[in-house]
N, C-alpha and C positions, 0 to 999 in steps of 0.2 A: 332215425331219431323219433321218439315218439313224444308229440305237442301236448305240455300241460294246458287244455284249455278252462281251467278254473282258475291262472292267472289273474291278477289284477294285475291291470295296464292302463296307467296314465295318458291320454292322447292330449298333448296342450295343441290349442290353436282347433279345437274337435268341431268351431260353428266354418272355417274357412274351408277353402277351395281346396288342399291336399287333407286339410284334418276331417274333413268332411266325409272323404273319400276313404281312408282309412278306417273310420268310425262301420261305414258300411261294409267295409270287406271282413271288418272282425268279424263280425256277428252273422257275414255270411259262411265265414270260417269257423261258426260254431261259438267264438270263444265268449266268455258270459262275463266276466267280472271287467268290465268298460267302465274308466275314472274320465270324466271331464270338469270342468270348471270355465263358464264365462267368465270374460271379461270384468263383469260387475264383481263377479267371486272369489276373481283372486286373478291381482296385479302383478303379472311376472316381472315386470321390472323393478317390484320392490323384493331387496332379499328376505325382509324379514317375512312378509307373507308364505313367497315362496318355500321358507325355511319350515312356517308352521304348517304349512302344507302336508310336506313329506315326514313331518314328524308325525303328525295325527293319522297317516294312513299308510298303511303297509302297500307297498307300493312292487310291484316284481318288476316291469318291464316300463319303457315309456317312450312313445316315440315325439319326437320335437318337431312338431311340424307349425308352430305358432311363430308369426314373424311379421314384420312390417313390409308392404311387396306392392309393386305396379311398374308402370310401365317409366319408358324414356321422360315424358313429361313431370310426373310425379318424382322421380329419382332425381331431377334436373331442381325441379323446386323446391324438393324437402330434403338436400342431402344431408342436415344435420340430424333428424328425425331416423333418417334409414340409417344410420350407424350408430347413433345412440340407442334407440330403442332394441334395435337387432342386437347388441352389444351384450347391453344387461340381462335381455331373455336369454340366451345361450350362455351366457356368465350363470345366472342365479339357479335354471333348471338344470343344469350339466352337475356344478359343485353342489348344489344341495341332496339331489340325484345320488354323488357321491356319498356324503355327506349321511345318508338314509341310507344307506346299504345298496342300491340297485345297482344290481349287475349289469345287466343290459339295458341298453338305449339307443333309438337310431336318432342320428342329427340328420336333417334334411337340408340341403343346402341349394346351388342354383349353380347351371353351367355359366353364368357371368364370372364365376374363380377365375376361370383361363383368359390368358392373354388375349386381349383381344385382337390380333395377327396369329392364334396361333394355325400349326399344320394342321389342317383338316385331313381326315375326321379325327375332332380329339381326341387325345389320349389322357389315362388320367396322372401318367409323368410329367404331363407338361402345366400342370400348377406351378404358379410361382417362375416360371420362363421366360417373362415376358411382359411390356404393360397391362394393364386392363384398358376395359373401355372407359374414358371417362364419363359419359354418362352417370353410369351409374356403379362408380368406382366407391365410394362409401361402400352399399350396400354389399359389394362383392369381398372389401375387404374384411366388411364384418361374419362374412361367410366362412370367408381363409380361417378367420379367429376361429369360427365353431368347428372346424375341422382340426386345428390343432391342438384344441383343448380335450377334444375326444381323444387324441393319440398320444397327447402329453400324459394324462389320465390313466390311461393304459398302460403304458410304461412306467408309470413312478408306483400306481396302484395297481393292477392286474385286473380294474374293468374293464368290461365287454362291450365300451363302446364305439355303436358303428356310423359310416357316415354315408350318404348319396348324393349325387349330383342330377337333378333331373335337367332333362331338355326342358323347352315352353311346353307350358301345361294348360290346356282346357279342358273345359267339360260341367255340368251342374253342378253347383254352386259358387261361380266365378262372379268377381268384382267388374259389372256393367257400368262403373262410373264414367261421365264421356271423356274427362281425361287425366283420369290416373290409375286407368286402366290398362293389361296388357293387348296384344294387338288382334289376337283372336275375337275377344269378349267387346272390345273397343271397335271393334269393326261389324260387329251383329249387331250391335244397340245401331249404330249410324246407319247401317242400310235396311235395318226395320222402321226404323224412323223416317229414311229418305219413301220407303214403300208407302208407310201410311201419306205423308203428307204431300205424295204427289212429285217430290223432287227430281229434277233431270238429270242428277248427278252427284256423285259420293269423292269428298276430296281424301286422300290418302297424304300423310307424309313422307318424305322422301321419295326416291325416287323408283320403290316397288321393287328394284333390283338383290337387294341383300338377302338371302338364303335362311331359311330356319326350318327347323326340327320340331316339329309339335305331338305332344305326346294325349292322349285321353288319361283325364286325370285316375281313373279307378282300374286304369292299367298299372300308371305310377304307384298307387295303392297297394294294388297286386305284387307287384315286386316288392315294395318294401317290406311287406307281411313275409313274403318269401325270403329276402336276405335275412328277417330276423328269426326266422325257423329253422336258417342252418344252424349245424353244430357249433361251435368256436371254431375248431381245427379246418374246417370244410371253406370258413369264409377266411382265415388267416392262408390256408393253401395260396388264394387267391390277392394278397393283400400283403403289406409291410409295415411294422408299427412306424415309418415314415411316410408312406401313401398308402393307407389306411381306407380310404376312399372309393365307390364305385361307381360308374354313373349310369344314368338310366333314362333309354330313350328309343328309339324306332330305329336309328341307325337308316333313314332315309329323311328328307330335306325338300323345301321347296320355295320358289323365289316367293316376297311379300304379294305381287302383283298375282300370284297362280292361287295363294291363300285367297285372295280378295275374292278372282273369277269365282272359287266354291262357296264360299259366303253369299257372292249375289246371287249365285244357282239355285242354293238349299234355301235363302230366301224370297226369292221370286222378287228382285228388283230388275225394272227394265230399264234402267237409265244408264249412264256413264261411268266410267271411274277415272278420274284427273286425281297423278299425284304432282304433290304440291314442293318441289326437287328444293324450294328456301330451306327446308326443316331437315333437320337431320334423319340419316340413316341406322346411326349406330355400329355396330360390329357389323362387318362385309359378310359374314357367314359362320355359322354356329353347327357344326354336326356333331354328335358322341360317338366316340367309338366306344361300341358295348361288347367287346369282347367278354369281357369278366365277365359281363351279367348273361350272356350267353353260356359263358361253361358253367357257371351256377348253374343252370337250367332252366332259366326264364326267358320266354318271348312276349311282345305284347301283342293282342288280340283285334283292337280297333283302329279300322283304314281312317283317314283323316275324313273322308268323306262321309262316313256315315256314322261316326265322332261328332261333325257339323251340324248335323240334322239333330242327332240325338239332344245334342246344346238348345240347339234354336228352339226346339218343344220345350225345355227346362227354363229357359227364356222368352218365352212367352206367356209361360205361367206366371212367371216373376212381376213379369212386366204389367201385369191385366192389376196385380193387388198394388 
């Protein structure tokens, strides 16, 4: 297949943590015609902007990586915020999207879809099999919705839009809020903190036991530049206008409490770690199975550990302005 790279391509959400990452892979992929828009520039949750948006610019491709995102505590206290806001961005950029002609579009979504019991390593038949976590069961269902808006879309219309599911994602330019953060970026800022200020000890919630999957976000990247470079027929091979969906991740896992020990490694704290077993866990265990993105032909590149470090230097530059 040979890559138009004098496309123009939309990247919404291009100042965050996955649009950020994508922004740098295009350009390291050559491609020149890059659309972004702040926040201040244009409010996806209103349609009509939206609307005016895609009408004023020829628009080829666009990937949907803008969304509202953190961790347990933030999803716990803003659930109305994380399905409302999630809702209209993937409502107003999908149909306007259509709307303007654009063929292709990748949705970006989050392994939170799946049940939260479900069979590990997941699969991506097992959406919709099961509860979700409560937690952060808004957000997840307003995820469900952009995945079937892209495959309702496709079927009624004959666009090419596609959808992924990434594991936990870090890496520069992640949200260090102390806590509406996810648990990678939420646990660098506290044990940089506990180092400067002398601390004996770094408290964790729950009880460090529950398993996850962390991916380097400009891997995440990587792939997703990659599924949108197949052909149509190459990614439908692999796909069904009803699970439509891929997901993308390492396809290895490791408990919260083993995340933490590399954290305090990479950052040189000598004190403790006590978790604090009051607070919740969340989902028992989160793995993808990535078969599909395997037969695609993508692996990712960066070990978690040297993913960690690479963070903490992107983090510490943050930190100093």
């Amino acid at each position: 297949m040979t890559t138009n790279l004098q496309k123009r391509i939309y990247v919404a959400g291009h100042r965050g943590l996955v649009g950020s990452a994508i922004v740098r892979t295009l350009r390291k992929s050559d491609y020149t015609d890059i659309l972004t828009r702040t926040h201040s520039e244009l409010e996806l949750t209103d349609q009509a902007q939206v609307r005016a948006f895609f009408a004023e610019n020829q628009i080829d491709e666009v990937y949907l990586a803008a969304a509202r995102v953190g961790g347990i505590h933030a999803n716990n206290t803003y659930p109305a915020e994380f399905i409302y806001d999630n809702m209209m961005v993937q409502a107003n950029v999908i149909h306007e999207a259509y709307r303007a002609g654009v063929k292709r579009l990748l949705f970006l979504g989050s392994s939170c879809i799946y049940p939260r019991l479900a069979e590990q390593p997941i699969r991506e038949e097992y959406l919709m099999n099961g509860t979700l976590e409560p937690t952060n069961e808004p957000y997840a269902i307003a995820k469900i919705a952009g995945i079937k808006m892209c495959e309702s879309y496709n079927r009624q219309y004959g666009t090419d839009y596609r959808s992924v599911m990434p594991t936990n994602l870090y890496g520069p330019g992640d949200n260090y809020h102390p806590e509406n953060s996810h648990v990678i970026p939420a646990l660098i800022r506290r044990f940089h903190e506990a180092k400067l200020s002398g601390a004996d000890k770094v408290v964790i919630w729950g009880t460090g036991t529950p398993r996850r999957e962390f991916l380097y976000v400009d891997d995440m990247a990587e792939a997703c530049v990659h599924i949108m470079e197949l052909d149509r027929a190459t990614y439908e091979k692999h796909t069904t206008p009803m699970l439509s969906h891929i997901n993308v991740g390492t396809g290895e896992d490791v408990t919260i409490r083993e995340v933490a020990e590399v954290i305090r490694k990479a950052i040189g704290f000598k004190g403790d770690i006590e978790f604090d077993t009051s607070k919740p866990d969340g989902t028992p265990r989160k793995l993808m199975n990535t078969a599909k993105l395997t037969a695609l032909g993508w692996r990712p590149g960066m070990r978690l550990g040297e993913g960690i470090k690479e963070t903490y230097e992107h983090f510490q530059a943050e930190y100093k302005r």
